[in-house]
PDB file of N, CA, C and O in Angstrom:
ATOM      1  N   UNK A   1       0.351  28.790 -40.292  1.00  0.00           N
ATOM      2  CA  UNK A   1       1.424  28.738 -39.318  1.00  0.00           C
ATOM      3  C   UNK A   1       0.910  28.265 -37.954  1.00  0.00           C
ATOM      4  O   UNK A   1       1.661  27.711 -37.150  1.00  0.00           O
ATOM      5  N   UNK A   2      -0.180  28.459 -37.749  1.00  0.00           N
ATOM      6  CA  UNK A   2      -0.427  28.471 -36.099  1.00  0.00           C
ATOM      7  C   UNK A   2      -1.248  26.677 -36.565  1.00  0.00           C
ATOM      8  O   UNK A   2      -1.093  25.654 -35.899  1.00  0.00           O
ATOM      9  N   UNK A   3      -1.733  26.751 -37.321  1.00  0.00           N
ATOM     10  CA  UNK A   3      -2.249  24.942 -37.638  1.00  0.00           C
ATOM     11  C   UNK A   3      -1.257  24.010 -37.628  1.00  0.00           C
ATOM     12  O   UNK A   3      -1.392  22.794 -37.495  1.00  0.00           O
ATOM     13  N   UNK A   4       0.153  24.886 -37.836  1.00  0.00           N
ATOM     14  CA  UNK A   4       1.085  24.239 -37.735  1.00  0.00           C
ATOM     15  C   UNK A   4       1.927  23.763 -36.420  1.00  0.00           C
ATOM     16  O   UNK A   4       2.534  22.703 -36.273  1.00  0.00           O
ATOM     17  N   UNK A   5       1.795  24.811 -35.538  1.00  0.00           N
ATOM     18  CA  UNK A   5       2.130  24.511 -34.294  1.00  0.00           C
ATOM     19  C   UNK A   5       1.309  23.661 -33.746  1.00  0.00           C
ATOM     20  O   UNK A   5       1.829  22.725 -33.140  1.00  0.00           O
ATOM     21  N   UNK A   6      -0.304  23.750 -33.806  1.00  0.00           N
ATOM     22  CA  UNK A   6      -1.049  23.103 -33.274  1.00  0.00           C
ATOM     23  C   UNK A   6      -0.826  21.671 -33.202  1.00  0.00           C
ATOM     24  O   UNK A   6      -0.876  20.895 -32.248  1.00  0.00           O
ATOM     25  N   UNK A   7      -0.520  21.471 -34.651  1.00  0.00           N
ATOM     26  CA  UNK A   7      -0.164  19.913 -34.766  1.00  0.00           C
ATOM     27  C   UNK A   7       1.234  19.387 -34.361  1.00  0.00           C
ATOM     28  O   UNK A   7       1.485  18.241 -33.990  1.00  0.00           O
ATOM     29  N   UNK A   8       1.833  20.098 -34.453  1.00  0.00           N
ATOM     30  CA  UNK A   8       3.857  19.926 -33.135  1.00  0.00           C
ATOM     31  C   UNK A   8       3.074  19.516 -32.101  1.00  0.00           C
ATOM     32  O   UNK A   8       2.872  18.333 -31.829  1.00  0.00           O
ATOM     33  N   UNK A   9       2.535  20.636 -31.394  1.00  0.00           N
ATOM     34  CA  UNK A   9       2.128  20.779 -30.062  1.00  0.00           C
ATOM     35  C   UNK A   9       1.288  19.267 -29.513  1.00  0.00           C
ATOM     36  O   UNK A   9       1.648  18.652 -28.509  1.00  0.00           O
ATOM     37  N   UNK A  10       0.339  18.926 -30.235  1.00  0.00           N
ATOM     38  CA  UNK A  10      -0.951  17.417 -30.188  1.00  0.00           C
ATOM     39  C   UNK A  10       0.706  16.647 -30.266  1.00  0.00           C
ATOM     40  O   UNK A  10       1.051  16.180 -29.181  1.00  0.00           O
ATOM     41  N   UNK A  11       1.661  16.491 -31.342  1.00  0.00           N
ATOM     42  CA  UNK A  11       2.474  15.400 -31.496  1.00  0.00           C
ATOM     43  C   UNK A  11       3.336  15.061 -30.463  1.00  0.00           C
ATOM     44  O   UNK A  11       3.592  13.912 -30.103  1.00  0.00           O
ATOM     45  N   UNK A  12       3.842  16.239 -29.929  1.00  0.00           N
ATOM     46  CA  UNK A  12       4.637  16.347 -28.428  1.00  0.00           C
ATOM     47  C   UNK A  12       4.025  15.726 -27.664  1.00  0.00           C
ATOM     48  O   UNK A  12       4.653  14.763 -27.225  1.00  0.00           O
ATOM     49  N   UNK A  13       3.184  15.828 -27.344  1.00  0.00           N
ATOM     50  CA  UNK A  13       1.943  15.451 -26.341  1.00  0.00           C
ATOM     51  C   UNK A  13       1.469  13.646 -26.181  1.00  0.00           C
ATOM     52  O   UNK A  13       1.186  12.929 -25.220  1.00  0.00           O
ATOM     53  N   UNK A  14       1.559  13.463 -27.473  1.00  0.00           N
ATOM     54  CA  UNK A  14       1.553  12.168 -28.001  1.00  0.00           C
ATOM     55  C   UNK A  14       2.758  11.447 -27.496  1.00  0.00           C
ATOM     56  O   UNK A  14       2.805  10.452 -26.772  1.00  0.00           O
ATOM     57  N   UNK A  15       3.523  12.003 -27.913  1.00  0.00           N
ATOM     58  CA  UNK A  15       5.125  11.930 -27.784  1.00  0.00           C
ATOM     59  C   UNK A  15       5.585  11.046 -26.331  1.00  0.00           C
ATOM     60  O   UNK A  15       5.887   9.890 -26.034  1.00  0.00           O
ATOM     61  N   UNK A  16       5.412  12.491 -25.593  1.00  0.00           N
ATOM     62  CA  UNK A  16       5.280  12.461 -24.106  1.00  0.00           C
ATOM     63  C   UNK A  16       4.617  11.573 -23.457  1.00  0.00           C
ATOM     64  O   UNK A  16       5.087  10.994 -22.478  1.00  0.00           O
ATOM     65  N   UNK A  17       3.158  11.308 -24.042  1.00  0.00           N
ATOM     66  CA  UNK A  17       2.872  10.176 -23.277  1.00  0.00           C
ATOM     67  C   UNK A  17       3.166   8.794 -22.991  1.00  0.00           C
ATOM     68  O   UNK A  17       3.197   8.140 -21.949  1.00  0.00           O
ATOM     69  N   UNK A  18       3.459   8.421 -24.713  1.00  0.00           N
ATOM     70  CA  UNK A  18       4.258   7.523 -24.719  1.00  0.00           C
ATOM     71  C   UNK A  18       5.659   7.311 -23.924  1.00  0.00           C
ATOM     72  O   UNK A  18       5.621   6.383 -23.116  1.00  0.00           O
ATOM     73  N   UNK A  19       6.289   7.671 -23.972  1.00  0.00           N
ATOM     74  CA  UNK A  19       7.441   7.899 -23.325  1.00  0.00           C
ATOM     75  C   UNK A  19       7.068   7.711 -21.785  1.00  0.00           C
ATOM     76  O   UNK A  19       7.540   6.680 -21.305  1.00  0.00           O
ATOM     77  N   UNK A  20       6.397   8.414 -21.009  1.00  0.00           N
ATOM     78  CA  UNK A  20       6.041   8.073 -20.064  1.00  0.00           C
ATOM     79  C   UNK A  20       5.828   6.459 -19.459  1.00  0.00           C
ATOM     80  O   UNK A  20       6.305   5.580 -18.743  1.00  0.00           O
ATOM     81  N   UNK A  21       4.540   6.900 -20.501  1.00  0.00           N
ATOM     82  CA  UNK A  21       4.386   5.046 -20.457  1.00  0.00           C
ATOM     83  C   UNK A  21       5.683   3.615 -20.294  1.00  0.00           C
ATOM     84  O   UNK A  21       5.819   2.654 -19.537  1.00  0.00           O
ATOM     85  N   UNK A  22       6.400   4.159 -21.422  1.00  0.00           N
ATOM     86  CA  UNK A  22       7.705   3.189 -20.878  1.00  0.00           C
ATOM     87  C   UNK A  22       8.903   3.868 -20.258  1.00  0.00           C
ATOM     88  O   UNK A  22      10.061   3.571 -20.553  1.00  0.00           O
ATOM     89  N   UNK A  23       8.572   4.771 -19.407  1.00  0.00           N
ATOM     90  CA  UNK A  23       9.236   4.680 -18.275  1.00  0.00           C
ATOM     91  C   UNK A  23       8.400   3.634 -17.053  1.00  0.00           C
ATOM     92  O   UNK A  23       8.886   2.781 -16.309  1.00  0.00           O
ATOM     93  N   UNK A  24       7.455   3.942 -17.156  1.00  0.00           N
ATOM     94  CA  UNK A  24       6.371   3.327 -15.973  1.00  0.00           C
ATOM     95  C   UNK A  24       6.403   2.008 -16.077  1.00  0.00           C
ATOM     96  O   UNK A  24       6.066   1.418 -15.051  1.00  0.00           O
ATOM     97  N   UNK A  25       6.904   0.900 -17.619  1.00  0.00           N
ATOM     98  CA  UNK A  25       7.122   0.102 -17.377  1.00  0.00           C
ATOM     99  C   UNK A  25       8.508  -0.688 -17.389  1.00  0.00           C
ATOM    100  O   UNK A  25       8.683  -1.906 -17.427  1.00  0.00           O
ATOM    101  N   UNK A  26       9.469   0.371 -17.346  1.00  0.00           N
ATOM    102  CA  UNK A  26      10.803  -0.266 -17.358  1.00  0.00           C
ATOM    103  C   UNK A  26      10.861  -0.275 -15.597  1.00  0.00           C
ATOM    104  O   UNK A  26      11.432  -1.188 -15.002  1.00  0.00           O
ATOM    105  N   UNK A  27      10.235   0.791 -14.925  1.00  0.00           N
ATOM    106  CA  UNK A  27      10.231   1.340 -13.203  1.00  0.00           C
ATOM    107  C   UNK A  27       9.460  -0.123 -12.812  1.00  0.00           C
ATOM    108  O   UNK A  27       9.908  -0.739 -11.845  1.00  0.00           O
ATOM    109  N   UNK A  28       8.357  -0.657 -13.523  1.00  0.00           N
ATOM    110  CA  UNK A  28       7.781  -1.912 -12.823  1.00  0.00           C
ATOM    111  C   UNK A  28       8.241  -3.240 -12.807  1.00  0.00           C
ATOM    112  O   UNK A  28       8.046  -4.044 -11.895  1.00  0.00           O
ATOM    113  N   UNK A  29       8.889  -3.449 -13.902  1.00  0.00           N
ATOM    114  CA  UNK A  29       9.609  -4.407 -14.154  1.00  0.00           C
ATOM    115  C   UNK A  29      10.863  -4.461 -13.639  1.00  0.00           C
ATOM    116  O   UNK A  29      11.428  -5.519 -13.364  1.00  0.00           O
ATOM    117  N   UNK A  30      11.314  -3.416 -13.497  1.00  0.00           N
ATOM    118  CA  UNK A  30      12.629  -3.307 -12.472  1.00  0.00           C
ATOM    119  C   UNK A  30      12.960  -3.880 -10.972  1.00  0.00           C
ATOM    120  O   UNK A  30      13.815  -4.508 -10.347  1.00  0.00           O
ATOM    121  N   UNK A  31      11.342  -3.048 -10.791  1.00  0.00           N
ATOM    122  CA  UNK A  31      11.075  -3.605  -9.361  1.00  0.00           C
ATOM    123  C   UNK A  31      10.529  -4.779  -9.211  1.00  0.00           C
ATOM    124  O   UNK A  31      10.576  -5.323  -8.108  1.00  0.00           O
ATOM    125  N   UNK A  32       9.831  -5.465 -10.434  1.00  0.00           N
ATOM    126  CA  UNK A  32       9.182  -6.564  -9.833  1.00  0.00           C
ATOM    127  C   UNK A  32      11.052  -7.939  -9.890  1.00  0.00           C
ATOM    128  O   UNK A  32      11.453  -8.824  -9.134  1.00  0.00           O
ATOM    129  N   UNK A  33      11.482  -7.452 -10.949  1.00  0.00           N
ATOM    130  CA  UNK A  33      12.774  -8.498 -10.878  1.00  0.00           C
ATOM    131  C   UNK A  33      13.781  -8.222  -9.802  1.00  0.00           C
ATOM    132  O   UNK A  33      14.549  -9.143  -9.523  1.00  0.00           O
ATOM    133  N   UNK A  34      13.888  -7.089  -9.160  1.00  0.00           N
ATOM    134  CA  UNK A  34      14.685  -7.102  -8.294  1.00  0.00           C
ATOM    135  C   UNK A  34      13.775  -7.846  -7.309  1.00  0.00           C
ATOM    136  O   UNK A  34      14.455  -8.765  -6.853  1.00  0.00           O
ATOM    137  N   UNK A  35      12.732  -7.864  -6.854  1.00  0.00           N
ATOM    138  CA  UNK A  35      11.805  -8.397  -5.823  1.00  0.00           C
ATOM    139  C   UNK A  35      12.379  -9.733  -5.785  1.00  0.00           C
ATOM    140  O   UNK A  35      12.923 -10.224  -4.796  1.00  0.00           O
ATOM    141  N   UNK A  36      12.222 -10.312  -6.955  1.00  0.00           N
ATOM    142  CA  UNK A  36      12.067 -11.775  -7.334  1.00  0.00           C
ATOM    143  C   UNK A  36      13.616 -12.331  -7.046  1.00  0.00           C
ATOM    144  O   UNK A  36      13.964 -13.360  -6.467  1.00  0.00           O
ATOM    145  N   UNK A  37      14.394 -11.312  -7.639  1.00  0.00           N
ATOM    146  CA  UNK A  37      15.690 -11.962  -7.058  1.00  0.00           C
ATOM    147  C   UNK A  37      16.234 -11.639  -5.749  1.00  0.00           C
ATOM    148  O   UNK A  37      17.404 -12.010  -5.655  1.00  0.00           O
ATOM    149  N   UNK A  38      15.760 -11.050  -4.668  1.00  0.00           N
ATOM    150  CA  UNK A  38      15.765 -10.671  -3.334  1.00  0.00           C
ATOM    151  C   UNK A  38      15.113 -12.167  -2.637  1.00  0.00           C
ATOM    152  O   UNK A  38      15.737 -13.012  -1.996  1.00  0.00           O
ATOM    153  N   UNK A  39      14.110 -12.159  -2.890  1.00  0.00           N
ATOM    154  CA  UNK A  39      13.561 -13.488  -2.910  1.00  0.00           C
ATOM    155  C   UNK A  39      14.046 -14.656  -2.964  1.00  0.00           C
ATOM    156  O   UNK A  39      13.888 -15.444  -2.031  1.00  0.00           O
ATOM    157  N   UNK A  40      14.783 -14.997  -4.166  1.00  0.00           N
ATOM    158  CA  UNK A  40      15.227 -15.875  -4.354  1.00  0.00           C
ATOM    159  C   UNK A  40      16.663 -16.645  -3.591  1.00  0.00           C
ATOM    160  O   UNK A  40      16.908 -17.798  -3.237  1.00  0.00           O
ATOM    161  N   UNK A  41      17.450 -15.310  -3.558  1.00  0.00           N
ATOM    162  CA  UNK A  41      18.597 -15.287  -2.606  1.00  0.00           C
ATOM    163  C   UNK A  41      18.344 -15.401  -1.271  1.00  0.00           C
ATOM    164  O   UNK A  41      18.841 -16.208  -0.486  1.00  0.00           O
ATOM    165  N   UNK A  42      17.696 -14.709  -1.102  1.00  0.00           N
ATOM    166  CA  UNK A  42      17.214 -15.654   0.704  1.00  0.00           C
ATOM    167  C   UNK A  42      16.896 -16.818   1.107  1.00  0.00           C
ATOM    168  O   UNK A  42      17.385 -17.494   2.012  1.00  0.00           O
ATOM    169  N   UNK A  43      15.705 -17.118   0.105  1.00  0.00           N
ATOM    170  CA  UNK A  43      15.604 -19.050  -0.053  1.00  0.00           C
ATOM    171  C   UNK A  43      16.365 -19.624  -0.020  1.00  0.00           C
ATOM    172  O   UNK A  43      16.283 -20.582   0.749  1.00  0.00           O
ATOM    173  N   UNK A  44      18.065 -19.384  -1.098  1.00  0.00           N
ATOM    174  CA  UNK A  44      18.969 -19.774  -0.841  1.00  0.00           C
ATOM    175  C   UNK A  44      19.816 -19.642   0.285  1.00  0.00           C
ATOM    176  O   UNK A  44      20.611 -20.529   0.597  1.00  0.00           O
ATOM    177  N   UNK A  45      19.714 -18.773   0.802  1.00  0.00           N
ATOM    178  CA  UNK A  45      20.623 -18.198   1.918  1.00  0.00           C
ATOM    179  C   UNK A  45      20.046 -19.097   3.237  1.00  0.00           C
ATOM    180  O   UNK A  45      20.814 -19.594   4.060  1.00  0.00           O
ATOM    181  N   UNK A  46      18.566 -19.227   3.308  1.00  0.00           N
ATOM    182  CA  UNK A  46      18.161 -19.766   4.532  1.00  0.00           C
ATOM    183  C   UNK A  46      18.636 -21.239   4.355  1.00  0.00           C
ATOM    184  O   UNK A  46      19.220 -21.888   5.222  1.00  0.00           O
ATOM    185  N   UNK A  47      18.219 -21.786   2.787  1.00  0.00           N
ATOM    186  CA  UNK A  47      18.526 -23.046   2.648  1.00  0.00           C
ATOM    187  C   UNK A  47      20.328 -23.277   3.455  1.00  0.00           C
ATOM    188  O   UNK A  47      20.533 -24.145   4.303  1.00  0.00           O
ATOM    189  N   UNK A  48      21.274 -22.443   3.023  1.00  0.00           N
ATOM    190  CA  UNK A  48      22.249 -22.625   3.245  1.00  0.00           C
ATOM    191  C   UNK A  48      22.750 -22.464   4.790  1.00  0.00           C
ATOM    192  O   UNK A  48      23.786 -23.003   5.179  1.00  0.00           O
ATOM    193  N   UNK A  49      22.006 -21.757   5.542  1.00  0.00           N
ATOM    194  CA  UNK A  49      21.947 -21.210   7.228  1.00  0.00           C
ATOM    195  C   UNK A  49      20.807 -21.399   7.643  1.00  0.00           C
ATOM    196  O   UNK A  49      20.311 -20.291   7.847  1.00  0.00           O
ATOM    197  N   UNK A  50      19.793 -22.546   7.992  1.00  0.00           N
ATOM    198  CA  UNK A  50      18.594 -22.317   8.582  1.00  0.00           C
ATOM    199  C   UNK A  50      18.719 -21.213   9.542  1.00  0.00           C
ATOM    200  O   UNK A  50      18.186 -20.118   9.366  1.00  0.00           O
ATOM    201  N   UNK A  51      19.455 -21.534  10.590  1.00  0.00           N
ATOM    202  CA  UNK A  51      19.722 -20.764  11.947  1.00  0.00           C
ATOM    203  C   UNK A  51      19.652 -18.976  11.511  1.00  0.00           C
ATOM    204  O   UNK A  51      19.301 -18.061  12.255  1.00  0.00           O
ATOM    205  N   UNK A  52      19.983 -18.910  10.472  1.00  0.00           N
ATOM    206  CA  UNK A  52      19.686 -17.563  10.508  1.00  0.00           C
ATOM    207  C   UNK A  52      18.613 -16.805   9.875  1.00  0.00           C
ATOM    208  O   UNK A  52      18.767 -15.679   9.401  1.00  0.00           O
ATOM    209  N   UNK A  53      17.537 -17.451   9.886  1.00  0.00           N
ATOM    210  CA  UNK A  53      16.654 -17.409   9.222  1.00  0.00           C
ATOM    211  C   UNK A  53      15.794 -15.365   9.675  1.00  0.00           C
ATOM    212  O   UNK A  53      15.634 -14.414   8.910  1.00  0.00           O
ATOM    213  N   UNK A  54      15.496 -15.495  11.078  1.00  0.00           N
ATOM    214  CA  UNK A  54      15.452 -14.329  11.369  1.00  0.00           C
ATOM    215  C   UNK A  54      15.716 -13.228  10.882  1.00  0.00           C
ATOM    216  O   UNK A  54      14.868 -12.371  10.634  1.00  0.00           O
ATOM    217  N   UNK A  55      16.716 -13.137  10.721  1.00  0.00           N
ATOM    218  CA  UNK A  55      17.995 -12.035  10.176  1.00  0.00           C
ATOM    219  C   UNK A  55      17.829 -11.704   8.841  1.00  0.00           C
ATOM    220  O   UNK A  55      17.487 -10.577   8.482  1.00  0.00           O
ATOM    221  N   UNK A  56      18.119 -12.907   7.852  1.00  0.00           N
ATOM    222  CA  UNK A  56      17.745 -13.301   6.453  1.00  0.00           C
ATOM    223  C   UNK A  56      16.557 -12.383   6.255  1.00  0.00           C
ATOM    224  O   UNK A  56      16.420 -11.456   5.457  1.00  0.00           O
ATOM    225  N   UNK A  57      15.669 -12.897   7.238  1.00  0.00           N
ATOM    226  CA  UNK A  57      13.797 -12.441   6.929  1.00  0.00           C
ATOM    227  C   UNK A  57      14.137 -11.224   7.183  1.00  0.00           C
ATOM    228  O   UNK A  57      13.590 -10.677   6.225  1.00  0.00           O
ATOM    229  N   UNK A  58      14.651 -10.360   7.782  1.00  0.00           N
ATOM    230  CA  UNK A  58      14.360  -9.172   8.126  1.00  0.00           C
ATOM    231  C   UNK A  58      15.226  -8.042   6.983  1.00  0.00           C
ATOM    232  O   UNK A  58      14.830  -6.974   6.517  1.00  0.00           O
ATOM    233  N   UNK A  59      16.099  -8.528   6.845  1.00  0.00           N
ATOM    234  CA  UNK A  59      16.591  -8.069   5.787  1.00  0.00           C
ATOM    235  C   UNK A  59      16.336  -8.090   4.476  1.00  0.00           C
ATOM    236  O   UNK A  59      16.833  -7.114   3.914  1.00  0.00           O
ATOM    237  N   UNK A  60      15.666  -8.931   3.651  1.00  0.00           N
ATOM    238  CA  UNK A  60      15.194  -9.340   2.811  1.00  0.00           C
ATOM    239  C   UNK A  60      13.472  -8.275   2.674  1.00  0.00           C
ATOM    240  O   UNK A  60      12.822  -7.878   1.707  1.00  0.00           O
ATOM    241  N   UNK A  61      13.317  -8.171   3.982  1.00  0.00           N
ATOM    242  CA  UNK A  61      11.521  -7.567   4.181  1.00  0.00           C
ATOM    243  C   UNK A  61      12.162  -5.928   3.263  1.00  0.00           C
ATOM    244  O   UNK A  61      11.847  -5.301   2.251  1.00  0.00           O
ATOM    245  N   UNK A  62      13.132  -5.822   4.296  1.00  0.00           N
ATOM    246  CA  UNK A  62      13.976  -4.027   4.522  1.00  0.00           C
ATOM    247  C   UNK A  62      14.474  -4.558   2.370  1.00  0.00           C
ATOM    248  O   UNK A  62      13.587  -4.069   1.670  1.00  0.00           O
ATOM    249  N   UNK A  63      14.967  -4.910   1.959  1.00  0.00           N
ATOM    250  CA  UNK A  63      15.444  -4.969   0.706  1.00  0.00           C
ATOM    251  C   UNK A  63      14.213  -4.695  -0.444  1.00  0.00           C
ATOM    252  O   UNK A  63      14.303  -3.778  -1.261  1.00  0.00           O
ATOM    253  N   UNK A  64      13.002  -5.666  -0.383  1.00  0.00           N
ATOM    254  CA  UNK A  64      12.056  -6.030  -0.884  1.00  0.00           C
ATOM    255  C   UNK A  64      11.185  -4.413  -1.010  1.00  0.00           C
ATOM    256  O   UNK A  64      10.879  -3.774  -2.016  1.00  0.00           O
ATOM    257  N   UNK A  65      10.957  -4.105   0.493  1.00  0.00           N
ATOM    258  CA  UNK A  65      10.479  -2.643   0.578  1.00  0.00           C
ATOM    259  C   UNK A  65      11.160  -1.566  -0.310  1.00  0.00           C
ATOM    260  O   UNK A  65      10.598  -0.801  -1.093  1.00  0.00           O
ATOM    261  N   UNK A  66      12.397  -1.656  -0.047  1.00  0.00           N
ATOM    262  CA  UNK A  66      13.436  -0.453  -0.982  1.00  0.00           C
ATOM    263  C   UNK A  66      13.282  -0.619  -2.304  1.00  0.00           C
ATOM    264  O   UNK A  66      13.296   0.438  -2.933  1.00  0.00           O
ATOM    265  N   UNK A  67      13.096  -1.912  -3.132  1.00  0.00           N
ATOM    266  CA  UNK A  67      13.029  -2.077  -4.281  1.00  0.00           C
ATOM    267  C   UNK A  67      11.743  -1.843  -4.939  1.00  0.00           C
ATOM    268  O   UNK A  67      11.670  -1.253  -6.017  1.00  0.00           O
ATOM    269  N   UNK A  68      10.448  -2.422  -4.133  1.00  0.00           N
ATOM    270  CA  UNK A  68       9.374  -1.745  -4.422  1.00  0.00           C
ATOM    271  C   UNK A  68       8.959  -0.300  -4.529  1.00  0.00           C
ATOM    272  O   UNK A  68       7.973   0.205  -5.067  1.00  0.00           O
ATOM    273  N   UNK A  69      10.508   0.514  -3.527  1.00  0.00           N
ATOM    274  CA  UNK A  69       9.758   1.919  -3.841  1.00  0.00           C
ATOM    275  C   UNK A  69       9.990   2.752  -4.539  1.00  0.00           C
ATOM    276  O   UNK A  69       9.373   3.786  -4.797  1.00  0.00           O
ATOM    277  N   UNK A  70      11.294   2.186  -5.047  1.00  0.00           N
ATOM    278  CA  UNK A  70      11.892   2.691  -6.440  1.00  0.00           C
ATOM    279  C   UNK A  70      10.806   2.284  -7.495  1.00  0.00           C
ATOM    280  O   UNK A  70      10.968   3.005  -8.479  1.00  0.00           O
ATOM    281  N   UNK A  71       9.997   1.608  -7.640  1.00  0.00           N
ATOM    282  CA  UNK A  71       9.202   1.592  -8.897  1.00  0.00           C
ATOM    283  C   UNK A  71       8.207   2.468  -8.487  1.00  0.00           C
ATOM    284  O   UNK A  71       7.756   3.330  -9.241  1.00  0.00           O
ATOM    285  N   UNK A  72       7.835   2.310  -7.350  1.00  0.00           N
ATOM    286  CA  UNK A  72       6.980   3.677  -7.378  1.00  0.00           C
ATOM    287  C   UNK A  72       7.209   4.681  -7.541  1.00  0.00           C
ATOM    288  O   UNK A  72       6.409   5.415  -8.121  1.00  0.00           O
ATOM    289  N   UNK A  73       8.504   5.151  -7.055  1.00  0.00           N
ATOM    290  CA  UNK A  73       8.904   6.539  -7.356  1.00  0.00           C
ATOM    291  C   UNK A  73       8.901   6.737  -8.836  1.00  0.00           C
ATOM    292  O   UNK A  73       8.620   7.851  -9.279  1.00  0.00           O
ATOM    293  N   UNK A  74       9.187   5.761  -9.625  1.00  0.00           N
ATOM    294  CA  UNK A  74       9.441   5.681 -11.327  1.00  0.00           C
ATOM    295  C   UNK A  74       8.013   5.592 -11.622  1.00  0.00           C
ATOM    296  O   UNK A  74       7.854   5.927 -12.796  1.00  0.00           O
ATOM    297  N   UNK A  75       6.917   5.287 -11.071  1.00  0.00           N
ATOM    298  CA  UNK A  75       6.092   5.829 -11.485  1.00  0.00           C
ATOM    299  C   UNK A  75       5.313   7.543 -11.614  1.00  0.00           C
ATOM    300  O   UNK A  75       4.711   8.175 -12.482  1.00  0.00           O
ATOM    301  N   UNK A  76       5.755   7.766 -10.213  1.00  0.00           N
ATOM    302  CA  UNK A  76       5.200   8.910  -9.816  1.00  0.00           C
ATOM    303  C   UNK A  76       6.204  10.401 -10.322  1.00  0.00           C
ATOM    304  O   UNK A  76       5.807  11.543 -10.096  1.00  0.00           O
ATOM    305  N   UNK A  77       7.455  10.109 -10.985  1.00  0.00           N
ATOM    306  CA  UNK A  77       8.289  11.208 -11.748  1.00  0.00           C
ATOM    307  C   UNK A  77       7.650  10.548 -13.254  1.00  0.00           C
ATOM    308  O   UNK A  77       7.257  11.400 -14.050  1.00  0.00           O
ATOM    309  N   UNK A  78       7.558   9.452 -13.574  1.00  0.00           N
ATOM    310  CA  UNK A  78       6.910   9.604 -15.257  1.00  0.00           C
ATOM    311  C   UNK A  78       5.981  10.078 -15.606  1.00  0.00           C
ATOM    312  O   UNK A  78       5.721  10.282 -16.792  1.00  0.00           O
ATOM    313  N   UNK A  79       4.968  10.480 -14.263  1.00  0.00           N
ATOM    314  CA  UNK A  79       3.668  11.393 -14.582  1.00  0.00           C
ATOM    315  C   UNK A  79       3.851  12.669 -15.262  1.00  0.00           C
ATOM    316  O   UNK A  79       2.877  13.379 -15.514  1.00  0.00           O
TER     317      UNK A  79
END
């Protein structure tokens, strides 16, 4: 009985890590495509408004940051 738990217990464990693991990479990939399309929309956006290029940039910095820290946070709760 207890050889028996032992081995639940190792499989959970197993389990868990895995699982983890693809949380950590659905959280990176999340963030790296939102990055990319933050990115991308500004290129367009400046293309379409040079003049506001400033603005664009600064917002885009503030967007880029927020999206990066959601993957971190998805890293640091899958631990």
């Amino acid at each position: 009985m207890i050889s028996e738990l032992m081995i639940l217990a190792e499989a959970a464990d197993a389990v868990g890590g895995i699982s983890g693991n693809i949380t950590q990479a659905v959280g990176g990939a999340g963030a790296a495509i939102g990055v990319g399309l933050i990115g991308s929309k500004a290129v367009e956006a400046v293309g379409r408004n040079p003049g506001a290029f400033g603005n664009i940039l600064t917002l885009g910095i503030i967007a880029m940051a927020l999206a990066e820290g959601l993957g971190i946070l998805a890293f640091f709760v899958s631990k």
